[in-house]
N, C-alpha and C positions, 0 to 999 in steps of 0.2 A: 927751207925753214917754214913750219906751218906758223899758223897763227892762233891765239888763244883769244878769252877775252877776260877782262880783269876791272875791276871799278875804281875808279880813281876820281878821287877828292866827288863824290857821289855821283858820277857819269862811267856808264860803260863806256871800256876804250878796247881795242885791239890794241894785242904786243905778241912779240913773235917770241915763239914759245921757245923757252930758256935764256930769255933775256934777262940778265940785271936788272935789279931795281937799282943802280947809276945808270946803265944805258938808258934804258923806258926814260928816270927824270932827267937825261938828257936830250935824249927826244921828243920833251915837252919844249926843251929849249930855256932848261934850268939849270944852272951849273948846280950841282950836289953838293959842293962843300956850302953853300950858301942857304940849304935849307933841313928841316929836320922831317921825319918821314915814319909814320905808325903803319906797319904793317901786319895786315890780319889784328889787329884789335894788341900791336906789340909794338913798342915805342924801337927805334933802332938807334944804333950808333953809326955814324958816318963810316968807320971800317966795313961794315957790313953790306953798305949799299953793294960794294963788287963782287961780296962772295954768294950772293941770294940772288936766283934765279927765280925769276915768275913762273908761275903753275894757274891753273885752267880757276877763274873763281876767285882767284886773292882781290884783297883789299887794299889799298894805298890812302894814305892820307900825307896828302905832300903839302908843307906848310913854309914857304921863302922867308927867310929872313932880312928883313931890309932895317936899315938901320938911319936915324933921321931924328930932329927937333922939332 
């Protein structure tokens, strides 16, 4: 598996190319059902984290939702 590079939440990061965007924000060490995720400048729906494969250049904006008083 090579490797790409892709910017997330404004930092370059390496991901291995045709990875998920569920894998990648699992790999941050976030569970995906717990946050919402703008890719390439497009809001996503949680189905989608598993079927969108990372390509060379994309964007992420991964935003956790936490929930509290």
């Amino acid at each position: 598996m090579s490797k790409i590079k892709i910017t997330a939440n404004g930092r370059e990061r390496p991901a291995d190319d045709s990875q998920t965007v569920a894998e990648f924000i699992e790999s941050l060490g976030i569970n995906p059902r717990r946050c919402v995720v703008e890719h390439n400048s497009n809001a996503m729906r949680y189905e989608e984290f598993a079927k969108v494969a990372l390509s060379e250049g994309d964007v992420l904006e991964v935003m956790q939702i936490v929930a509290g008083g």
